[in-house]
mmJSON file of the N, C-alpha and C atoms, coordinates in Angstrom:
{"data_MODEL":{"atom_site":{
"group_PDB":["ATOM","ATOM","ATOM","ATOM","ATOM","ATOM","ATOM","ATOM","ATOM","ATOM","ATOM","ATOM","ATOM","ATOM","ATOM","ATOM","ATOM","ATOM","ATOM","ATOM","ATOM","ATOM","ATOM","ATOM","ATOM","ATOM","ATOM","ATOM","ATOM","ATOM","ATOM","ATOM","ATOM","ATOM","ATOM","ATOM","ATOM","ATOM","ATOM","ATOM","ATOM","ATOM","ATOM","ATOM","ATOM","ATOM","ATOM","ATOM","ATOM","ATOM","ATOM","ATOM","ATOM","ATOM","ATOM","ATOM","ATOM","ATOM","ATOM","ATOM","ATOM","ATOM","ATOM","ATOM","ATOM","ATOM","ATOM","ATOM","ATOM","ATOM","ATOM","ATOM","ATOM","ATOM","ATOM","ATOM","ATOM","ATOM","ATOM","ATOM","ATOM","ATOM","ATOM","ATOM","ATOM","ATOM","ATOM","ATOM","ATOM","ATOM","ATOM","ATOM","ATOM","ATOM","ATOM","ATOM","ATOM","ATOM","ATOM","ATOM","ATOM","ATOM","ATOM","ATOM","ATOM","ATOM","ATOM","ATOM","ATOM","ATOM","ATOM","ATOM","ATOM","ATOM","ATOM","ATOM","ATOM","ATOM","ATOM","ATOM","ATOM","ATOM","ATOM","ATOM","ATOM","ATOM","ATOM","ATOM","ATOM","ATOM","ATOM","ATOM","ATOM","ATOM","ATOM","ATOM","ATOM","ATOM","ATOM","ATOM","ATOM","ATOM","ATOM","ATOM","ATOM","ATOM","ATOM","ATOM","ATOM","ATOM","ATOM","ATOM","ATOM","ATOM","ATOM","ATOM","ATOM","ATOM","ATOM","ATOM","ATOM","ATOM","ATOM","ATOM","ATOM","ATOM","ATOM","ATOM","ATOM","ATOM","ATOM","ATOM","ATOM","ATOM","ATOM","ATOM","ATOM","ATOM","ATOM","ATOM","ATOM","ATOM","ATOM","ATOM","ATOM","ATOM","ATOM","ATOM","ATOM","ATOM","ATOM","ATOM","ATOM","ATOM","ATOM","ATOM","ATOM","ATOM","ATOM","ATOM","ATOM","ATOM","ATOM","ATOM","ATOM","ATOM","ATOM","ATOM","ATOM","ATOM","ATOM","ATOM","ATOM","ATOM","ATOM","ATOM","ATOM","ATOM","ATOM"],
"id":[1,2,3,4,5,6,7,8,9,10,11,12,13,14,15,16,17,18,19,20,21,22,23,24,25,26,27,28,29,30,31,32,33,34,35,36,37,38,39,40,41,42,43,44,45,46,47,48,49,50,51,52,53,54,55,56,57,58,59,60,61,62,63,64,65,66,67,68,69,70,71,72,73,74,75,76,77,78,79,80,81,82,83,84,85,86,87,88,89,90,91,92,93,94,95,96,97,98,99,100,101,102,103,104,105,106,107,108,109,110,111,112,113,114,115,116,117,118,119,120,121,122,123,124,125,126,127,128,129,130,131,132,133,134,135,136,137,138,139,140,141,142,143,144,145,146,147,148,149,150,151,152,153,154,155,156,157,158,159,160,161,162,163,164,165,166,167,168,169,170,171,172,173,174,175,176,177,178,179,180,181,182,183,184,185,186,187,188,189,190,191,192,193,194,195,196,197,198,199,200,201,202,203,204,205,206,207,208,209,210,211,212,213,214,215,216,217,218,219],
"type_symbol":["N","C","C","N","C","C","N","C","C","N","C","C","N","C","C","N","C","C","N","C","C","N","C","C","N","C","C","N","C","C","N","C","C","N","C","C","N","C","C","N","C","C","N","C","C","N","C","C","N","C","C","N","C","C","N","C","C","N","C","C","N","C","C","N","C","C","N","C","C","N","C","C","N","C","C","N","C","C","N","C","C","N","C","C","N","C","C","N","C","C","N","C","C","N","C","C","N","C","C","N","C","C","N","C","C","N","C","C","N","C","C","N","C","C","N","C","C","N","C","C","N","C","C","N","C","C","N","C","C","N","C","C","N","C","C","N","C","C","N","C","C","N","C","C","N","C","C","N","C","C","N","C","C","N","C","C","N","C","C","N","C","C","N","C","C","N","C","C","N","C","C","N","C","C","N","C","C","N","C","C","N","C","C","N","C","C","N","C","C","N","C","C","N","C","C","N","C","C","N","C","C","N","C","C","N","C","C","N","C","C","N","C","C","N","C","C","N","C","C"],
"label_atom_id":["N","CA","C","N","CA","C","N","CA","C","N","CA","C","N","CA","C","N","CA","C","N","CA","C","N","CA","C","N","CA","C","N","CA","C","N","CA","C","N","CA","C","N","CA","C","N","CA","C","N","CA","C","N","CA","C","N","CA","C","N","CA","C","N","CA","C","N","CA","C","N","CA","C","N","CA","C","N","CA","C","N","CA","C","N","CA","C","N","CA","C","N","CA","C","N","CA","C","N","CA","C","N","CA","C","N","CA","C","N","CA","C","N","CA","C","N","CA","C","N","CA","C","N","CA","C","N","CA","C","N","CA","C","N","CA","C","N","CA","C","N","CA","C","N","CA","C","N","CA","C","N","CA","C","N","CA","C","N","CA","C","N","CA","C","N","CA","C","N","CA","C","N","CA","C","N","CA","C","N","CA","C","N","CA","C","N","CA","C","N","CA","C","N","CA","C","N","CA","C","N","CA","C","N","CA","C","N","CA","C","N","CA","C","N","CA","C","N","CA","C","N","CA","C","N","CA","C","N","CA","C","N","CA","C","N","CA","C","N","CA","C","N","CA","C","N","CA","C","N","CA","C","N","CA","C"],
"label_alt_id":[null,null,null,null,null,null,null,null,null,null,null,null,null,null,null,null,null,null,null,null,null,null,null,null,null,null,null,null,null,null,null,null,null,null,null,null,null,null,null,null,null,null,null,null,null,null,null,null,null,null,null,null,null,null,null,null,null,null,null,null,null,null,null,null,null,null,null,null,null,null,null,null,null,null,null,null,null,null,null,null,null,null,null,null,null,null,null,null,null,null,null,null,null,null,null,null,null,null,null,null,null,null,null,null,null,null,null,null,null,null,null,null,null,null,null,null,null,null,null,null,null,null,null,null,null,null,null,null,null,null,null,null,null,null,null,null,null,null,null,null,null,null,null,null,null,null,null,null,null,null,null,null,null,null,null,null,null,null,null,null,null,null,null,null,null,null,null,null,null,null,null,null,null,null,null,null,null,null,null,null,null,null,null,null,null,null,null,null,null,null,null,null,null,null,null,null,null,null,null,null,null,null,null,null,null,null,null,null,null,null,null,null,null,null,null,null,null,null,null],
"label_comp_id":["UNK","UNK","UNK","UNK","UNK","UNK","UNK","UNK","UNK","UNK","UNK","UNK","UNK","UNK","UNK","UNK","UNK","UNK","UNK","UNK","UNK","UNK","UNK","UNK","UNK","UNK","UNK","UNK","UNK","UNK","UNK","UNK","UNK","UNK","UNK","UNK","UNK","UNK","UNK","UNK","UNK","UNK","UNK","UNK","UNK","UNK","UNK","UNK","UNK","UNK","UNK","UNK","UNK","UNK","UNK","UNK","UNK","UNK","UNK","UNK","UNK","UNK","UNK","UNK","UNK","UNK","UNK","UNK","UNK","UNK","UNK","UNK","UNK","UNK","UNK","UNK","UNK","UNK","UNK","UNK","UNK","UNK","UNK","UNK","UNK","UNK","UNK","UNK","UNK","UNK","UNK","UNK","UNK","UNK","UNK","UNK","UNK","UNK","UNK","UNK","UNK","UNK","UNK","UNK","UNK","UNK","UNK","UNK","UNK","UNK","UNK","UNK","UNK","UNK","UNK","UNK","UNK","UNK","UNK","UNK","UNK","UNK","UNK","UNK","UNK","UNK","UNK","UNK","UNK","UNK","UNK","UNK","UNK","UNK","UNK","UNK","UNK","UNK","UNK","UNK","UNK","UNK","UNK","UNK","UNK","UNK","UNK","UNK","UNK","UNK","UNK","UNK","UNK","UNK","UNK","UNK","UNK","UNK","UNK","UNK","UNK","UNK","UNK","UNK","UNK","UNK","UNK","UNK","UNK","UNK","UNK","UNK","UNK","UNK","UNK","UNK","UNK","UNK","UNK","UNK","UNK","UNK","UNK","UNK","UNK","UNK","UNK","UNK","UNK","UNK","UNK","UNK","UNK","UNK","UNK","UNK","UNK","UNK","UNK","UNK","UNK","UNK","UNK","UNK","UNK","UNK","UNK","UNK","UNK","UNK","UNK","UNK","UNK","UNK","UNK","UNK","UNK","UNK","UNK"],
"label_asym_id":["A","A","A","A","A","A","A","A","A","A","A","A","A","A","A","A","A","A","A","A","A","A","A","A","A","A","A","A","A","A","A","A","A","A","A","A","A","A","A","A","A","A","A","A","A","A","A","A","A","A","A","A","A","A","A","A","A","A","A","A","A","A","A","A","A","A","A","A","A","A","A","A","A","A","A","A","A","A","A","A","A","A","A","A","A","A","A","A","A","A","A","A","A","A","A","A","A","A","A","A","A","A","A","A","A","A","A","A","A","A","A","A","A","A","A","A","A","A","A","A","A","A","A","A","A","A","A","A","A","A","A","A","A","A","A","A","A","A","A","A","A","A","A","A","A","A","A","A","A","A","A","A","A","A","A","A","A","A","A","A","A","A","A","A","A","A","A","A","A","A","A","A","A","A","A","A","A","A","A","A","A","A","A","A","A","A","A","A","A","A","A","A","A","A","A","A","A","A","A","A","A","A","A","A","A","A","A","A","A","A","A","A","A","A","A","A","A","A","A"],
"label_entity_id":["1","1","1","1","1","1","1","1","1","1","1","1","1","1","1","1","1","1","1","1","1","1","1","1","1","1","1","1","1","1","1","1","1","1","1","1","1","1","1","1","1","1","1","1","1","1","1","1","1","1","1","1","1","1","1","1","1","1","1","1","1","1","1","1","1","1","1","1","1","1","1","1","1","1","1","1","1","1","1","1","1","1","1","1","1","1","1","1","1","1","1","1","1","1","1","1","1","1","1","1","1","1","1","1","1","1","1","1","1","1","1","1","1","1","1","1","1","1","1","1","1","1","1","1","1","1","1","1","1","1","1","1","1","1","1","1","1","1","1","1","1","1","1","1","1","1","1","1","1","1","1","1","1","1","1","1","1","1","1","1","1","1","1","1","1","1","1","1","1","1","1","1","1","1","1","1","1","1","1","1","1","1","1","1","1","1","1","1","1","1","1","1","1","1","1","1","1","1","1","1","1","1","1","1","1","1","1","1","1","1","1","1","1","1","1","1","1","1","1"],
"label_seq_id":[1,1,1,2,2,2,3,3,3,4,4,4,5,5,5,6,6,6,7,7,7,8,8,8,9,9,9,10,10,10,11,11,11,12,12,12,13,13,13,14,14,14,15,15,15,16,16,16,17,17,17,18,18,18,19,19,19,20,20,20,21,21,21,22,22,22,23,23,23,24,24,24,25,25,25,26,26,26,27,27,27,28,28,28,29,29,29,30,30,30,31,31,31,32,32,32,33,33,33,34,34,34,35,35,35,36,36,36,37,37,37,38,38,38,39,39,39,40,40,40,41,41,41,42,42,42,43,43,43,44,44,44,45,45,45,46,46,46,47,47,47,48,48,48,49,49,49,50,50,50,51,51,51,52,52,52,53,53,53,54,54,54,55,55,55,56,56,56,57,57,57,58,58,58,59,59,59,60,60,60,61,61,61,62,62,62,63,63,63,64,64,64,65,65,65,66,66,66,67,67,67,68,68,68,69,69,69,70,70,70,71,71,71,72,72,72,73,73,73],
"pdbx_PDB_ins_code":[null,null,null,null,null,null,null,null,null,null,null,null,null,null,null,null,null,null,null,null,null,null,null,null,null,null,null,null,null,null,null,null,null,null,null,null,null,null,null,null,null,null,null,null,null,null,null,null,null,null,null,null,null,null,null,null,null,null,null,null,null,null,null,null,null,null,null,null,null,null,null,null,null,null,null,null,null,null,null,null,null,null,null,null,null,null,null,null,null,null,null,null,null,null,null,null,null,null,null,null,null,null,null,null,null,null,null,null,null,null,null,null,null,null,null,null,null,null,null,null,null,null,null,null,null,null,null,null,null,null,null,null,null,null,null,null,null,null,null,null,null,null,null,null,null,null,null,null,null,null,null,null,null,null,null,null,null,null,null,null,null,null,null,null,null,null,null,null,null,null,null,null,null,null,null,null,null,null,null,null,null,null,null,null,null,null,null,null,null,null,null,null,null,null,null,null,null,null,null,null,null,null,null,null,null,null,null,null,null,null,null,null,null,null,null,null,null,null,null],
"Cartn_x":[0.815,0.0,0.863,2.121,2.907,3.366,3.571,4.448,3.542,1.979,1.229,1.002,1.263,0.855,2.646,3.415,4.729,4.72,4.108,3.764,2.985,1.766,0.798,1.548,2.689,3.137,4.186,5.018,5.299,4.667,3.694,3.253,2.854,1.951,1.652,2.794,4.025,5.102,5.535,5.679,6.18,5.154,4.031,2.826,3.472,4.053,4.159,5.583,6.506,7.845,7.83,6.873,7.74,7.261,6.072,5.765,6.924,7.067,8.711,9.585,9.963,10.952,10.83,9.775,9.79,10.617,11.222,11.704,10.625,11.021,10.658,9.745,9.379,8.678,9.028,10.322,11.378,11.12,10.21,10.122,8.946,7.989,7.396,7.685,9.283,9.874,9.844,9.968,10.145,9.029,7.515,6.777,6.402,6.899,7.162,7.804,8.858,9.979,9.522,8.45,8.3,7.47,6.404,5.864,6.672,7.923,9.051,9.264,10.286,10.944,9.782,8.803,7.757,7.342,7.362,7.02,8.149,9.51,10.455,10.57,10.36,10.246,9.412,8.155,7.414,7.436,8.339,8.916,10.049,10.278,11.63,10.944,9.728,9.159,8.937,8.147,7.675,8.373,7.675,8.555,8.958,8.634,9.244,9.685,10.92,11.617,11.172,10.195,9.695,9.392,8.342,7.613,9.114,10.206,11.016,11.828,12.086,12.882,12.782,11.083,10.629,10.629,10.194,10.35,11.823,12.949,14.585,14.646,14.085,14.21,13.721,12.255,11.794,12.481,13.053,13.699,15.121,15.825,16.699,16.7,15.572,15.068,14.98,13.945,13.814,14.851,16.037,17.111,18.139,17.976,18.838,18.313,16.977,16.452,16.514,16.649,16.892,18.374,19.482,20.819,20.559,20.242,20.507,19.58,18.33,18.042,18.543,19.65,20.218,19.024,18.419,17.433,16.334,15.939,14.918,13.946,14.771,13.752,13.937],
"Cartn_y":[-1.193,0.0,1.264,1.385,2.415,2.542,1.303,1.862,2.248,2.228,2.61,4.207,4.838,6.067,6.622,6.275,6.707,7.059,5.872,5.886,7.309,7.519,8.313,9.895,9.81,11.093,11.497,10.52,10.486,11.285,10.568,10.821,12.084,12.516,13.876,15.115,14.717,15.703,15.704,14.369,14.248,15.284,15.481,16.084,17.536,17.978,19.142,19.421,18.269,18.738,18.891,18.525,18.279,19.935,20.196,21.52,22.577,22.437,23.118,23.565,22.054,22.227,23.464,24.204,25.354,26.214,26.883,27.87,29.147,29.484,30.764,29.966,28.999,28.016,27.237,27.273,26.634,26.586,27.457,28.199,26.84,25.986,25.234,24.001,23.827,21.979,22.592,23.798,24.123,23.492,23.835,23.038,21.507,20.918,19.409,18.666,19.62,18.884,18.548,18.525,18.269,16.959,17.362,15.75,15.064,15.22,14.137,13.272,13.916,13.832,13.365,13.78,12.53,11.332,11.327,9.87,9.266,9.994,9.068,8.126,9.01,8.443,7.58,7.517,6.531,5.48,5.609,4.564,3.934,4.611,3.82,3.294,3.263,2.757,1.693,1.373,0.347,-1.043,-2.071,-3.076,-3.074,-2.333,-2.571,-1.162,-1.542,-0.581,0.676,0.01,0.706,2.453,2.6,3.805,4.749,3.855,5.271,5.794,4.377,4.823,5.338,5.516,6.163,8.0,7.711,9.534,10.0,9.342,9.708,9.595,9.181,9.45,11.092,11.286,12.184,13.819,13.225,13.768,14.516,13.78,14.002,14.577,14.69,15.675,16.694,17.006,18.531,18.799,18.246,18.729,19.029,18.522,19.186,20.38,20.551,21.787,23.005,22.688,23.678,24.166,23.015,23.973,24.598,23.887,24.334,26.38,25.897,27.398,27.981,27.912,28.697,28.869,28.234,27.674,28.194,29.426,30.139,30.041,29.938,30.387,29.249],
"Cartn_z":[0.0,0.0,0.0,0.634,0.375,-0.565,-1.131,-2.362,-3.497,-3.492,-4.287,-3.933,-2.716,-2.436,-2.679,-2.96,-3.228,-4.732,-5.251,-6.777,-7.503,-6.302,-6.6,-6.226,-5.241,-5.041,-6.126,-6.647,-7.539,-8.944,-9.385,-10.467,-9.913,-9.235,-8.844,-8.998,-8.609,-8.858,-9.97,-11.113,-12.588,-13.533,-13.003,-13.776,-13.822,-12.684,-12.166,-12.993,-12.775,-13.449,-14.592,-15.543,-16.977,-17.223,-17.045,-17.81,-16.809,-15.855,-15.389,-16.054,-17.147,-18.212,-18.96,-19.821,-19.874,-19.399,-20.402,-19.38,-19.228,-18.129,-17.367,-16.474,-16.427,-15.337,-14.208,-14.163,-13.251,-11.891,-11.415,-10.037,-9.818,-10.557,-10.394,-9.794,-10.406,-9.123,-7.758,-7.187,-6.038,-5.358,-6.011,-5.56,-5.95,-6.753,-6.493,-6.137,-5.215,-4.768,-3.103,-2.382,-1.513,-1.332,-2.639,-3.323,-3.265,-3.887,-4.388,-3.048,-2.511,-1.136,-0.002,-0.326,0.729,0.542,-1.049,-1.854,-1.745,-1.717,-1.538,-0.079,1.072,2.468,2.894,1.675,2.289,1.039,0.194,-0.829,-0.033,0.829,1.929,2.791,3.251,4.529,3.886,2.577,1.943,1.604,1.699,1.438,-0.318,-0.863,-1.921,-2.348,-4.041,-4.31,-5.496,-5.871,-7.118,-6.801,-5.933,-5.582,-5.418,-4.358,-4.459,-5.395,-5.917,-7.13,-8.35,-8.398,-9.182,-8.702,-7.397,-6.859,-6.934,-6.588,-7.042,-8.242,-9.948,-11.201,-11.277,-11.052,-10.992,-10.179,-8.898,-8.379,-8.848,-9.522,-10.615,-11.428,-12.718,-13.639,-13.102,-11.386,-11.449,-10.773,-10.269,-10.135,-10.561,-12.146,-13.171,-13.762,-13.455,-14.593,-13.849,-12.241,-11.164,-11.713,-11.638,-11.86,-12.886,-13.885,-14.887,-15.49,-14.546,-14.71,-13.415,-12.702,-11.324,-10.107,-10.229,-9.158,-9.088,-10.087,-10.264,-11.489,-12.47,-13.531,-14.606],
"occupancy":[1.0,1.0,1.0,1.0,1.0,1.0,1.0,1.0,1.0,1.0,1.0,1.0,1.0,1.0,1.0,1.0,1.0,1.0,1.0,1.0,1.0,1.0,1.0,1.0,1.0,1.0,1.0,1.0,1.0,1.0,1.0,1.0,1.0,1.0,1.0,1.0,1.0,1.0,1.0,1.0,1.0,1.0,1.0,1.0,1.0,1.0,1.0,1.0,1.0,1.0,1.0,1.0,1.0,1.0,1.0,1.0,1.0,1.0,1.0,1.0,1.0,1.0,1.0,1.0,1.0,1.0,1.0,1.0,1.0,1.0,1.0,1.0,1.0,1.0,1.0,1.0,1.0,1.0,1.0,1.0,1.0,1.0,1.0,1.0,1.0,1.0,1.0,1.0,1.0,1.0,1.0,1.0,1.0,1.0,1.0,1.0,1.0,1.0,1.0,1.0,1.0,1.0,1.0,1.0,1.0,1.0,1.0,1.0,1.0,1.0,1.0,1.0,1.0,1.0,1.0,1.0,1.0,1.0,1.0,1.0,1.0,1.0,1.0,1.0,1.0,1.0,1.0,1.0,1.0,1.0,1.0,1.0,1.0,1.0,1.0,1.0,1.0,1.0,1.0,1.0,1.0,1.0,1.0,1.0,1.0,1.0,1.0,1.0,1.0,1.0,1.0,1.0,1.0,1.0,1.0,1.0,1.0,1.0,1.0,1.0,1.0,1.0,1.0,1.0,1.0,1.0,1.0,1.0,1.0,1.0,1.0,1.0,1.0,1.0,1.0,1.0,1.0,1.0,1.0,1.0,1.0,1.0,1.0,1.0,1.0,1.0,1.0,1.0,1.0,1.0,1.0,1.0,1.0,1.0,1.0,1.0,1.0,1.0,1.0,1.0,1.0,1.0,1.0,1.0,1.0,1.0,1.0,1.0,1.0,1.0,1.0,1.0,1.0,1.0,1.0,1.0,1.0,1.0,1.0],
"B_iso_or_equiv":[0.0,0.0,0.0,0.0,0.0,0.0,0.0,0.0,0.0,0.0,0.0,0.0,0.0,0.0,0.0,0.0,0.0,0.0,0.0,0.0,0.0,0.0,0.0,0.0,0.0,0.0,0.0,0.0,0.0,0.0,0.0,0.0,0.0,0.0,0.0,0.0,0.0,0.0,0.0,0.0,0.0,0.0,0.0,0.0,0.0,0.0,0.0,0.0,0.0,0.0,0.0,0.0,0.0,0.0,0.0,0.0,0.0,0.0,0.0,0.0,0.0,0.0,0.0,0.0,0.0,0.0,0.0,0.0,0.0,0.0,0.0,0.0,0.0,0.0,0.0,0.0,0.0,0.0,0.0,0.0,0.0,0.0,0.0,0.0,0.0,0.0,0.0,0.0,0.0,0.0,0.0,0.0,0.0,0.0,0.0,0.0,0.0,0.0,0.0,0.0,0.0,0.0,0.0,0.0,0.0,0.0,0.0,0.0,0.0,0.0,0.0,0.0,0.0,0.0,0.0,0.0,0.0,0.0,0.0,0.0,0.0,0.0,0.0,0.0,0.0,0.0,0.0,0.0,0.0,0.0,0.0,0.0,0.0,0.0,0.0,0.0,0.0,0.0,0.0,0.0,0.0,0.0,0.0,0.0,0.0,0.0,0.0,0.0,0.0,0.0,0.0,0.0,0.0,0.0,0.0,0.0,0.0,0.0,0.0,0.0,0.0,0.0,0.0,0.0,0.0,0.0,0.0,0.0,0.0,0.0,0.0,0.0,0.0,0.0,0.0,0.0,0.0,0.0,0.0,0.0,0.0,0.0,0.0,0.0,0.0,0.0,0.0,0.0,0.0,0.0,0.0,0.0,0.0,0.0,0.0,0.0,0.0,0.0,0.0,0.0,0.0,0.0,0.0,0.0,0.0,0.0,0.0,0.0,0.0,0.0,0.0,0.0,0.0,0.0,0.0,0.0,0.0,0.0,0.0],
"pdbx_formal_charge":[null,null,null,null,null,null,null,null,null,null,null,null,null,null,null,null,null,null,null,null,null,null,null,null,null,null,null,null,null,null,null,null,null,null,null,null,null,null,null,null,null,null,null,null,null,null,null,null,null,null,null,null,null,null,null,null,null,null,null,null,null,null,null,null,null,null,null,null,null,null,null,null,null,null,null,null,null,null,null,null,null,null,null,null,null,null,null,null,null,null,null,null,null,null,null,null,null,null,null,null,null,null,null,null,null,null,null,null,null,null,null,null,null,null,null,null,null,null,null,null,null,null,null,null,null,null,null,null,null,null,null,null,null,null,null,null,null,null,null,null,null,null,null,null,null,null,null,null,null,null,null,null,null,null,null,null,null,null,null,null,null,null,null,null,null,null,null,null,null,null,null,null,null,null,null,null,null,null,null,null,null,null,null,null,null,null,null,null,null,null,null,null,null,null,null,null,null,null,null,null,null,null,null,null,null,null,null,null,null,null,null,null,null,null,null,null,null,null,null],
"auth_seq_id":[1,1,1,2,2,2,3,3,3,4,4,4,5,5,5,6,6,6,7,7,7,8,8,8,9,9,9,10,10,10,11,11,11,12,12,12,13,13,13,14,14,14,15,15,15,16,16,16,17,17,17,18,18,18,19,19,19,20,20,20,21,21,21,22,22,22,23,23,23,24,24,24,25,25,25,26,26,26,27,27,27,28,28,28,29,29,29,30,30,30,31,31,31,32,32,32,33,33,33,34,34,34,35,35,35,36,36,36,37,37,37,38,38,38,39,39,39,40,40,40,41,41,41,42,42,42,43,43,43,44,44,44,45,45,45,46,46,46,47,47,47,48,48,48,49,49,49,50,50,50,51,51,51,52,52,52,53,53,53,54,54,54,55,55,55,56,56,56,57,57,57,58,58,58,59,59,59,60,60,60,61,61,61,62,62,62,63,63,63,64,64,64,65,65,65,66,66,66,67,67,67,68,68,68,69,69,69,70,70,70,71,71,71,72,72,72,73,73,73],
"auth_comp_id":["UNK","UNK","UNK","UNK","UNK","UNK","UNK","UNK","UNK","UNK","UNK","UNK","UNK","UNK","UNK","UNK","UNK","UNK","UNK","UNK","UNK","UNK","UNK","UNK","UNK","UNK","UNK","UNK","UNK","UNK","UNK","UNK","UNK","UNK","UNK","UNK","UNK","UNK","UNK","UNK","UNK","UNK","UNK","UNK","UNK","UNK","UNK","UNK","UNK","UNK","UNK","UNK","UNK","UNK","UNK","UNK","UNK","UNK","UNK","UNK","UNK","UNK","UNK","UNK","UNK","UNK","UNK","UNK","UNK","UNK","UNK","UNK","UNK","UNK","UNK","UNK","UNK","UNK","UNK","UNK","UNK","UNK","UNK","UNK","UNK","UNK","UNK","UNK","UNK","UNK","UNK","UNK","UNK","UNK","UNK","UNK","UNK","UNK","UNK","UNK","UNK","UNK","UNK","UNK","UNK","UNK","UNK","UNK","UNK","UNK","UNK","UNK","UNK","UNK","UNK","UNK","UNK","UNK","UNK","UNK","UNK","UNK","UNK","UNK","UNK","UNK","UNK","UNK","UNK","UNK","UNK","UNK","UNK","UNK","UNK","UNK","UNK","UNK","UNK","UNK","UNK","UNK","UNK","UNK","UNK","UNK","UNK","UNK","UNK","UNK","UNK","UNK","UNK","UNK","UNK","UNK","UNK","UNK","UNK","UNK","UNK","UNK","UNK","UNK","UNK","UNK","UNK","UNK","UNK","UNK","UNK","UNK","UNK","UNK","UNK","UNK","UNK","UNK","UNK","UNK","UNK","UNK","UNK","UNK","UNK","UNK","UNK","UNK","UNK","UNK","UNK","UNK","UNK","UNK","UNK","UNK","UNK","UNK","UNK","UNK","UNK","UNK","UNK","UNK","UNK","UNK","UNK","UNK","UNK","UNK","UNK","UNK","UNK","UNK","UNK","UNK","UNK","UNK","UNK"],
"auth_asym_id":["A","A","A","A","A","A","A","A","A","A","A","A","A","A","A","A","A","A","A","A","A","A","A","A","A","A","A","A","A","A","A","A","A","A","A","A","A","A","A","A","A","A","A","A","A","A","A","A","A","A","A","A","A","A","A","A","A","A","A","A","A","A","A","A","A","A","A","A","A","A","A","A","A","A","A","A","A","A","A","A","A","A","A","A","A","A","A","A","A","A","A","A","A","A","A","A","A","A","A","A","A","A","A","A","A","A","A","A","A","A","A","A","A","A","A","A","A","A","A","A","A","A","A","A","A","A","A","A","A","A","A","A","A","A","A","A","A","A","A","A","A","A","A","A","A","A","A","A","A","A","A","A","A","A","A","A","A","A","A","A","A","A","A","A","A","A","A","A","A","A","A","A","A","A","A","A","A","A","A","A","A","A","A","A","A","A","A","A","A","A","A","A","A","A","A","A","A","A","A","A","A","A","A","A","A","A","A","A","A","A","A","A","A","A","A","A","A","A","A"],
"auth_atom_id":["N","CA","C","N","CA","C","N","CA","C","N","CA","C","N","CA","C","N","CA","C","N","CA","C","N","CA","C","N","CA","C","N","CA","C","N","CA","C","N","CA","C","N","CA","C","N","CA","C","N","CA","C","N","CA","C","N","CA","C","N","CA","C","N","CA","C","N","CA","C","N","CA","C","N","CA","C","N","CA","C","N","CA","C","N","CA","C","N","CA","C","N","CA","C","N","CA","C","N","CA","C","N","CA","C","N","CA","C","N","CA","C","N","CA","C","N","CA","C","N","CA","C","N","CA","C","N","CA","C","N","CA","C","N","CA","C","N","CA","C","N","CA","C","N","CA","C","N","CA","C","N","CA","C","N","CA","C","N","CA","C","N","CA","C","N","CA","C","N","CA","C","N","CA","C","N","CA","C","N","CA","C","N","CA","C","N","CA","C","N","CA","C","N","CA","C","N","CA","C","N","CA","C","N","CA","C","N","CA","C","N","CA","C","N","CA","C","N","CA","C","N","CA","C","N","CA","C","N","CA","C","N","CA","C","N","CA","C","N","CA","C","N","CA","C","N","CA","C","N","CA","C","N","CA","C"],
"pdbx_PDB_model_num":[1,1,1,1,1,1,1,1,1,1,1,1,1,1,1,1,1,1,1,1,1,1,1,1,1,1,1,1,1,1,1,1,1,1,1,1,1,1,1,1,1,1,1,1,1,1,1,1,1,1,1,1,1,1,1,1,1,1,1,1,1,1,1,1,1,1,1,1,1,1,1,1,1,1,1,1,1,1,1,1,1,1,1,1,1,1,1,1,1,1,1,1,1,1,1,1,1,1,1,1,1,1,1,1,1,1,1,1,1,1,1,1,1,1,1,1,1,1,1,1,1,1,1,1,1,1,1,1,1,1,1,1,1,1,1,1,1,1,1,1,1,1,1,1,1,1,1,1,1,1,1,1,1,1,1,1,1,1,1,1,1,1,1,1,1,1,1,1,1,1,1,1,1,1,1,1,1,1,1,1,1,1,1,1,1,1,1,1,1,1,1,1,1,1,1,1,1,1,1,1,1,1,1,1,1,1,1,1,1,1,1,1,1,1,1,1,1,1,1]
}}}
């Protein structure tokens, strides 16, 4: 059951990141990065590996598009 609500926080933040990619939209992972990072913790509580390792893929993308727009934009 966690790893289905890890899944679901997941996808909830991927929705949020891709249109991020945009630029001048960047300021948007800020708010899916808390999605991320909770789906990940309870992808760690879970007996299985999927849910988190799907929130650390996700997690990754909006943390390249952060450097890459200097954390703002």
């Amino acid at each position: 059951m966690l790893n289905i609500i890890a899944y679901i926080l997941g996808l909830i933040s991927l929705v949020i990141v891709i249109p991020a990619t945009i630029p001048l939209l960047g300021w948007a992972n800020w708010i899916a990065l808390p999605f991320i990072v909770l789906g990940a913790i309870v992808g760690q509580i879970s007996s299985k590996n999927g849910g988190r390792n799907f929130c650390l893929i996700v997690l990754v993308i909006a943390a390249i598009r952060l450097s890459i727009g200097g954390g703002i934009i």
